[in-house]
C-alpha positions as CSV (number, residue, x, y, z in Angstrom):
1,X,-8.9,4.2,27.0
2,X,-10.5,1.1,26.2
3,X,-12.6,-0.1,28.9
4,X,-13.6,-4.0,29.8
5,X,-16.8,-3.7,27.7
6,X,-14.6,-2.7,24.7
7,X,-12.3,-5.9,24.7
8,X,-14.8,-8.2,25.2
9,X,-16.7,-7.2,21.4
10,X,-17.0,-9.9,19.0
11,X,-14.5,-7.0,16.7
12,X,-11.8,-7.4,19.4
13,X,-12.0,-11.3,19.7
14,X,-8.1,-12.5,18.4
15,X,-8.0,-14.7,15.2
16,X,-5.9,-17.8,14.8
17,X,-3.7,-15.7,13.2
18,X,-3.4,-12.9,15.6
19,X,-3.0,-15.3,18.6
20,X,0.2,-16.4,17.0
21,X,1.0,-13.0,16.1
22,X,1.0,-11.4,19.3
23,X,2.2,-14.8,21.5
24,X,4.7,-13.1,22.4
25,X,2.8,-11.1,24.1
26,X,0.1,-13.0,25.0
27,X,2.3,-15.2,27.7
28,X,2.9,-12.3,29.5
29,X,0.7,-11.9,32.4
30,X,0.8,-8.2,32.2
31,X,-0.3,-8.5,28.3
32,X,-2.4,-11.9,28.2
33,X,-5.3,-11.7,26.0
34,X,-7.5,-9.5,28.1
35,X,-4.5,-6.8,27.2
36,X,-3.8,-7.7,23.2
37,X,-7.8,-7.5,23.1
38,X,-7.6,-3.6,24.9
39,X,-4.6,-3.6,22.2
40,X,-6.9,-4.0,19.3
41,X,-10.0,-1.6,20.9
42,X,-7.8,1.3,21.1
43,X,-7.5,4.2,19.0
44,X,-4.3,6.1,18.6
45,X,-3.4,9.0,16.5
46,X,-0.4,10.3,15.6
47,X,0.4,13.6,14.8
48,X,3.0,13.6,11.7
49,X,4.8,10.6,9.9
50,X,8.4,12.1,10.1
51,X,11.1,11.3,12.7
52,X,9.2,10.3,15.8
53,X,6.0,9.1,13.7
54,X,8.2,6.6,12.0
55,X,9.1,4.7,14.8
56,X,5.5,5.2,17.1
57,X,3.8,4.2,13.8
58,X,5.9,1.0,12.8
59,X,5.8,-0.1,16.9
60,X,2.2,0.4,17.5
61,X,1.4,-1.1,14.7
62,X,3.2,-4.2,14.7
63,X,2.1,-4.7,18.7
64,X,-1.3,-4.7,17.4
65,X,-3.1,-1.1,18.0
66,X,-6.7,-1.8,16.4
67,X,-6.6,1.5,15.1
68,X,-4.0,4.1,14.1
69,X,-4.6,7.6,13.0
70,X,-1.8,9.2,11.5
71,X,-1.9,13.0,10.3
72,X,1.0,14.4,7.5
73,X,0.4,16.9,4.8
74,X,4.0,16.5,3.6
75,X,6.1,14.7,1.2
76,X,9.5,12.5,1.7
77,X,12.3,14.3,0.8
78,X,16.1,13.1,0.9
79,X,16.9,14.9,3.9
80,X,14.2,12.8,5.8
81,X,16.1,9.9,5.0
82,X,18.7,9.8,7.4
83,X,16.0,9.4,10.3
84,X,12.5,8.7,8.9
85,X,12.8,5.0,8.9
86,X,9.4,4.0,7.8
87,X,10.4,6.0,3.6
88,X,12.8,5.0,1.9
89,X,14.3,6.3,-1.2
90,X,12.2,4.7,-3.4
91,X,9.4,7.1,-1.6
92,X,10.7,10.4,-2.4
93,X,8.4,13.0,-3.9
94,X,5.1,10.4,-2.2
95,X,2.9,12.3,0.4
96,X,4.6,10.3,3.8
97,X,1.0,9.3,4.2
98,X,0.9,7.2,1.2
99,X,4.7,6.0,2.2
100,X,3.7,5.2,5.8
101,X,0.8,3.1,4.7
102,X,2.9,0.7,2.5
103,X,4.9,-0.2,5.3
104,X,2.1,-0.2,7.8
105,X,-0.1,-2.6,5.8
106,X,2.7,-4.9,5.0
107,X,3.9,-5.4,8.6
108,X,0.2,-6.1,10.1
109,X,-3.1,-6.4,8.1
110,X,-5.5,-6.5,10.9
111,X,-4.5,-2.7,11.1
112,X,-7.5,-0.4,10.9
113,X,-4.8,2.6,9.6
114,X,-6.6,6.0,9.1
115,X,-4.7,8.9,7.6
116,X,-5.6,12.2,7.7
117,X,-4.0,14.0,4.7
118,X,-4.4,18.3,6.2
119,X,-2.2,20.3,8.3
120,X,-3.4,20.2,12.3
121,X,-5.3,23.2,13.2
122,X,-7.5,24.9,15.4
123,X,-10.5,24.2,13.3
124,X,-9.9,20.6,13.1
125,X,-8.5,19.4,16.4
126,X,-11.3,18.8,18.6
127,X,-13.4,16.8,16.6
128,X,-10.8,14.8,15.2
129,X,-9.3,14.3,19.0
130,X,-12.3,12.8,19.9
131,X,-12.4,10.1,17.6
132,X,-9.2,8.4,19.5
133,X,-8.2,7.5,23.1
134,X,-4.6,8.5,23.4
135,X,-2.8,11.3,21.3
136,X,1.3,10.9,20.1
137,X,2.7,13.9,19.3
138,X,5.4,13.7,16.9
139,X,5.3,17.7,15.9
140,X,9.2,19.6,15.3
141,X,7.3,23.1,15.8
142,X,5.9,25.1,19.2
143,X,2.6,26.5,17.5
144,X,1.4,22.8,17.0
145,X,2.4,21.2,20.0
146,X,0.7,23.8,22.0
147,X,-2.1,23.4,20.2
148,X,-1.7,19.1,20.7
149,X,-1.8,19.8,24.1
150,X,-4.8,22.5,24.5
151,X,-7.4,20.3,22.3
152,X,-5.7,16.9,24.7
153,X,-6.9,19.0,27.9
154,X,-10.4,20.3,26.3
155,X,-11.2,16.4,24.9
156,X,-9.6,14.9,28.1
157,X,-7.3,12.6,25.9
158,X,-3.5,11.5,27.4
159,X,-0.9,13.7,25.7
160,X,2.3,11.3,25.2
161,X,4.9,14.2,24.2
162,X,8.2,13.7,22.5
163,X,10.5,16.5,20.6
164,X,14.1,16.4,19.8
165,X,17.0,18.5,18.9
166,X,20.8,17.1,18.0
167,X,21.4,14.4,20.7
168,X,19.3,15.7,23.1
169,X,15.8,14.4,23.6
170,X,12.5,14.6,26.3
171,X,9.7,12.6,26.5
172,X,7.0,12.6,29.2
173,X,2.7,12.3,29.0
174,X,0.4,15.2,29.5
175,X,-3.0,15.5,30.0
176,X,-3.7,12.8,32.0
177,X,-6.1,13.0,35.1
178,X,-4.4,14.4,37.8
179,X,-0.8,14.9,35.3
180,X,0.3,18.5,34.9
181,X,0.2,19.5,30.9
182,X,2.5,21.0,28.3
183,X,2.0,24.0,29.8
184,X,2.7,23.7,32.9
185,X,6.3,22.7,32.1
186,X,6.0,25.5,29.0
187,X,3.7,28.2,30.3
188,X,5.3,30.5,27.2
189,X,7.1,30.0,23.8
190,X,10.7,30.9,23.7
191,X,10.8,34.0,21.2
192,X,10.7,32.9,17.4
193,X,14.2,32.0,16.3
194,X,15.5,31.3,19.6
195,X,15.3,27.7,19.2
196,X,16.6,26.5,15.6
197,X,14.4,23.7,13.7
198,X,16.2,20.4,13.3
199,X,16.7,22.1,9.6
200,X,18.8,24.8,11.0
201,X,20.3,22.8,13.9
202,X,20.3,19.0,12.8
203,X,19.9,16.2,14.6
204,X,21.6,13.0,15.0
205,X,19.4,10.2,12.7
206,X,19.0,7.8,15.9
207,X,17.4,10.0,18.1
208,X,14.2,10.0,17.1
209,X,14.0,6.4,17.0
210,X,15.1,6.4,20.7
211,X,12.6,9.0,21.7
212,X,9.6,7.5,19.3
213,X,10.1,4.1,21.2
214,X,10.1,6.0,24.5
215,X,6.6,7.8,23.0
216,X,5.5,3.7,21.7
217,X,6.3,2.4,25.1
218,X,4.1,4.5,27.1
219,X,1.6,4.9,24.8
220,X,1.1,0.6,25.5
221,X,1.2,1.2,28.4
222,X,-1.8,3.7,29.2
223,X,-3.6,1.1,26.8
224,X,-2.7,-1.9,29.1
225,X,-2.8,0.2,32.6
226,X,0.1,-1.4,33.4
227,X,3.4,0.3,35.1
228,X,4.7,4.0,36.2
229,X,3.9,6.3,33.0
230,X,5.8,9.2,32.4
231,X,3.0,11.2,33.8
232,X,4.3,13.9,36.1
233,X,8.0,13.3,34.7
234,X,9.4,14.8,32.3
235,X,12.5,11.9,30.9
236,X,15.7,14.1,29.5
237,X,17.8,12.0,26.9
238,X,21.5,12.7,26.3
239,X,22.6,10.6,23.3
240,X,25.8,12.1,23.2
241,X,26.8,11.1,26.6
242,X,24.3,8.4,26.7
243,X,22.5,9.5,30.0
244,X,19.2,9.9,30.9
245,X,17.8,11.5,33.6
246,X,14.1,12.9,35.0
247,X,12.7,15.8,36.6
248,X,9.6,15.7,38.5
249,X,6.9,17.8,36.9
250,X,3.8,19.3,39.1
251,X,0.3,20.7,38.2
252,X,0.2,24.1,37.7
253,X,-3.2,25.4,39.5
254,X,-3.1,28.6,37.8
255,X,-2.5,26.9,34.1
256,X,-4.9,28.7,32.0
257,X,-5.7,25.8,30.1
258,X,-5.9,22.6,32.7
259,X,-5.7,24.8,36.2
260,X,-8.4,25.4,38.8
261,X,-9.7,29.0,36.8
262,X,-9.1,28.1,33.6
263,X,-9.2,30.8,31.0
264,X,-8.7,29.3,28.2
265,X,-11.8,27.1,27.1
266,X,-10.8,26.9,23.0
267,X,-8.3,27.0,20.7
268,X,-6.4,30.4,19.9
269,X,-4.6,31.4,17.3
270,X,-1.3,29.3,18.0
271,X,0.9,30.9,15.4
272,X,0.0,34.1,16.4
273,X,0.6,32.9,20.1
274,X,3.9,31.9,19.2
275,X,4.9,35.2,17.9
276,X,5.1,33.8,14.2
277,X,3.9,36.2,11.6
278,X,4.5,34.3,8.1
279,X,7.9,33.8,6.9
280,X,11.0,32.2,8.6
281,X,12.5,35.3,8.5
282,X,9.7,37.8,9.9
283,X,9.9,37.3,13.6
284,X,13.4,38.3,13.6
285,X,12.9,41.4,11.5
286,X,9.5,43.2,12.7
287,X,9.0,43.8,9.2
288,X,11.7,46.0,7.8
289,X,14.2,43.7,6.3
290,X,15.7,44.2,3.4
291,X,15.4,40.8,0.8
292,X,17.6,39.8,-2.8
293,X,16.2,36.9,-4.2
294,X,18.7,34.3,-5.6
295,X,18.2,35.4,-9.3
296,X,19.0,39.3,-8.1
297,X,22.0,38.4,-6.1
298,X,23.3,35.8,-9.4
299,X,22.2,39.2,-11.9
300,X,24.5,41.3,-9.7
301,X,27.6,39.2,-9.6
302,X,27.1,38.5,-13.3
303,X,27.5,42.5,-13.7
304,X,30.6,42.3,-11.6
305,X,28.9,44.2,-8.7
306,X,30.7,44.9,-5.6
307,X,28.7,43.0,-3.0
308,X,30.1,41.5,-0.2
309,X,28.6,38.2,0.8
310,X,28.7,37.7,4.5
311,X,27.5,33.6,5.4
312,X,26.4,33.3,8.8
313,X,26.0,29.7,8.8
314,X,28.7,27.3,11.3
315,X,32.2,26.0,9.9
316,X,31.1,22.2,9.7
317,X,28.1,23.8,7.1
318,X,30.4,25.6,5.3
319,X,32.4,22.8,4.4
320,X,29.4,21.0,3.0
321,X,29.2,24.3,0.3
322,X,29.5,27.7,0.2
323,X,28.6,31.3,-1.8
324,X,32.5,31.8,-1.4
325,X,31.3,34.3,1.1
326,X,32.9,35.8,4.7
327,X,32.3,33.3,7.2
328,X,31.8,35.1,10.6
329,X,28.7,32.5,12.1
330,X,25.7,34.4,13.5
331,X,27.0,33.9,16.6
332,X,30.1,35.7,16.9
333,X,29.0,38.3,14.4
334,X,28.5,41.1,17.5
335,X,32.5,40.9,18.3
336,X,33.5,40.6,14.9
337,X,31.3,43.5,13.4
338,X,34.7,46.3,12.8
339,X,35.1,43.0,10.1
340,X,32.3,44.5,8.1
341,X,32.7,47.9,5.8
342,X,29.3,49.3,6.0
343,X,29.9,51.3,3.2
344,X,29.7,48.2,1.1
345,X,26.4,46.4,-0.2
346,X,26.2,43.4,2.0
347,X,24.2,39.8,1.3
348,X,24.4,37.8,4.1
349,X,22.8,34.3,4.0
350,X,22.6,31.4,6.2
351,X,20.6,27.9,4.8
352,X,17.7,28.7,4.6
353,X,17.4,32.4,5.6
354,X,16.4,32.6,9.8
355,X,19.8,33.0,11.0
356,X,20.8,35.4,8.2
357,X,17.6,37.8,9.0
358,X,19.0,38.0,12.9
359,X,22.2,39.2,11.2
360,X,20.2,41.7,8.6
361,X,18.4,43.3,11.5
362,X,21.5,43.0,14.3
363,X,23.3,44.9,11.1
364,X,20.7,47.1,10.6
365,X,20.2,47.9,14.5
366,X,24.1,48.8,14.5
367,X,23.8,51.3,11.8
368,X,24.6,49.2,8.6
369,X,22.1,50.7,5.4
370,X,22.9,48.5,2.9
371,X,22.6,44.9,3.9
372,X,20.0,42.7,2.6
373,X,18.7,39.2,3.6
374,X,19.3,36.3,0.9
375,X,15.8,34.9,0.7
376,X,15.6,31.0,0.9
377,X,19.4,31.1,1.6
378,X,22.1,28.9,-0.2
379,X,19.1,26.1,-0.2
380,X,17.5,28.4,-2.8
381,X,20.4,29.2,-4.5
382,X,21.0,25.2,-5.0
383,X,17.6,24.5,-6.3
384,X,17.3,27.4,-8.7
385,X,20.8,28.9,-9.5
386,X,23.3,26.1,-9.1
387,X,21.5,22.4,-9.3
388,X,24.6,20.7,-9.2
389,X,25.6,22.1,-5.5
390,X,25.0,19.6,-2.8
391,X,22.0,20.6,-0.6
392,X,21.7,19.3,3.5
């Protein structure tokens, strides 16, 4: 965090310009200008420019962060749209890192804006933690934010946490001091698949927003040392029944990573520690699952086949477009298997292939020998069979 000495360098003085800029702020006694100078001395980075980057970016930014780190190694696509606020259509098909920094630079131009255009990993955390005084992360996956939160601990840098999933949200700050960290709450990943993606599950486009100011706010507010941070809370967001309430979080002394015998002093393998061995679909199958690619499947019911497409995806998706397959969701596939004639070659798909592994290898596991994942799911099909189906 930017200390005394910092604010008072002749590169944190405030121009003319900035002065009205940030007045605002600046007739706030717990902002004035010894806080917009510890503004422009700090160093944030942010890890991703998607749902909660968009909002932690634009917001840190226009309050005058000296220095913002973003790192992204995707592009914009449609489907960001709908809660990505800082792309817009125009920026489809850009690198998000390109996109962010259009809108960056045109809402402040004192910005010192650093992009970082790799995917986060074990080889590159640490030294590129180091560089900055508070970490956001803005990750949708567990390898990465356990890995956000080890290299926090190991550099000593303030973890402010946010993660999101239909209309429910958390936010909180690890990694402070004397504040517990991610895994204290999290000692162990839920088993792959158990928690769909926003992909697979969806989320409603405002949340992030909500939760990336949350992230914003207390990110300020470690820079300014002013109020209660999240520190030892952990905040949980209902959007649907607009309520929010907190649990208190404690240090866990036997954490292996910031507890009193520590025994873990690096960065591991975090994919690996997640159970995630390549594909979507892998986790759920332990290697035995039977794929048909999208041109197979279209080749067989071309020749009139007798395959038996079983779609495992919800109702509400399957109004969107559809295989014209059996819809029995993956859910309530294990009462609803005596549906199914195993003596029939089944395809089942889901989106974009997770779900319908579970139901290859639940199949499989109840005796089924000729049922076969639909790799990439219908998303595959729309992009290489059928380009005019609508894809979500």
């Amino acid at each position: 965090m930017p200390t005394l000495s910092d604010v008072t360098t002749p590169e944190t003085i405030l121009s003319n310009d900035e002065i009205l800029r940030y007045s605002r702020h600046l007739i706030m006694p717990e902002v004035g200008m010894e806080g917009q100078r510890k503004l422009k001395a700090a160093k944030v980075l942010c890890i991703g420019a998607g749902g909660l980057g968009s909002p932690l970016a634009l917001y840190l930014t226009a309050a005058g962060v000296g220095t913002l780190g973003i790192v992204d190694f995707d592009v914009v696509d449609y489907t960001n749209l709908q809660r990505q606020i800082i792309h817009t259509t125009a920026d489809v098909g850009r690198k998000k890192l390109d996109s962010a920094a259009d809108k960056l630079k045109a809402i402040n131009p004192f910005l010192n804006l650093r992009t970082f255009d790799m995917k986060l990993t074990s080889a590159n955390a640490l030294d590129l933690f180091r560089e900055f005084d508070i970490v956001a992360d803005g990750t949708d996956n567990f390898p990465t934010r356990y890995l956000v939160n080890d290299a926090c601990v190991l550099t000593g840098k303030p973890n402010v946490y946010g993660s999101i999933f239909r209309f429910e949200g958390q936010a909180s700050v690890f990694a402070t001091a004397d504040g517990p960290c991610y895994r204290c709450l999290y000692p162990e990943p839920p088993p792959p698949g158990l928690v769909p993606s926003c992909a697979e599950g969806g989320v409603l486009g405002i949340l992030p927003g909500l939760i990336g100011v949350i992230q914003a706010t207390e990110t300020i507010k470690l820079i300014l040392g002013q109020g209660d941070s999240l520190a030892g809370r952990l905040l949980l967001v209902d959007a649907l029944g607009m309520k929010f309430r907190e649990l208190k979080l404690r240090k866990n002394p036997d954490c292996p990573v910031c507890g009193t015998h520590r025994t873990i002093t690096g960065l591991i393998d975090y994919d690996r520690f997640c159970g995630i061995r390549g594909q979507e679909a892998a986790p759920a199958t332990g290697g035995n699952l039977s794929e048909i690619s999208v041109e197979e499947l279209k080749k067989k019911l071309d020749n009139k086949d007798d395959i038996f497409i079983l779609d495992v995806r919800e109702p509400h998706e399957y109004q969107i477009c559809s295989l014209n397959g059996y819809l029995i969701p993956l859910g309530d596939l294990p009462k609803r298997i005596s549906e199914l004639d195993s003596s029939r070659e089944i395809v089942a798909h889901c989106k974009m292939g997770g779900r319908s592994a579970k139901a290859v290898a639940f199949l499989q596991q109840s005796g089924f020998t000729k049922v076969h994942n639909l790799t990439g799911g219908i998303t595959a099909w729309a992009e290489r069979i059928d380009t005019k189906m609508p894809k979500y």
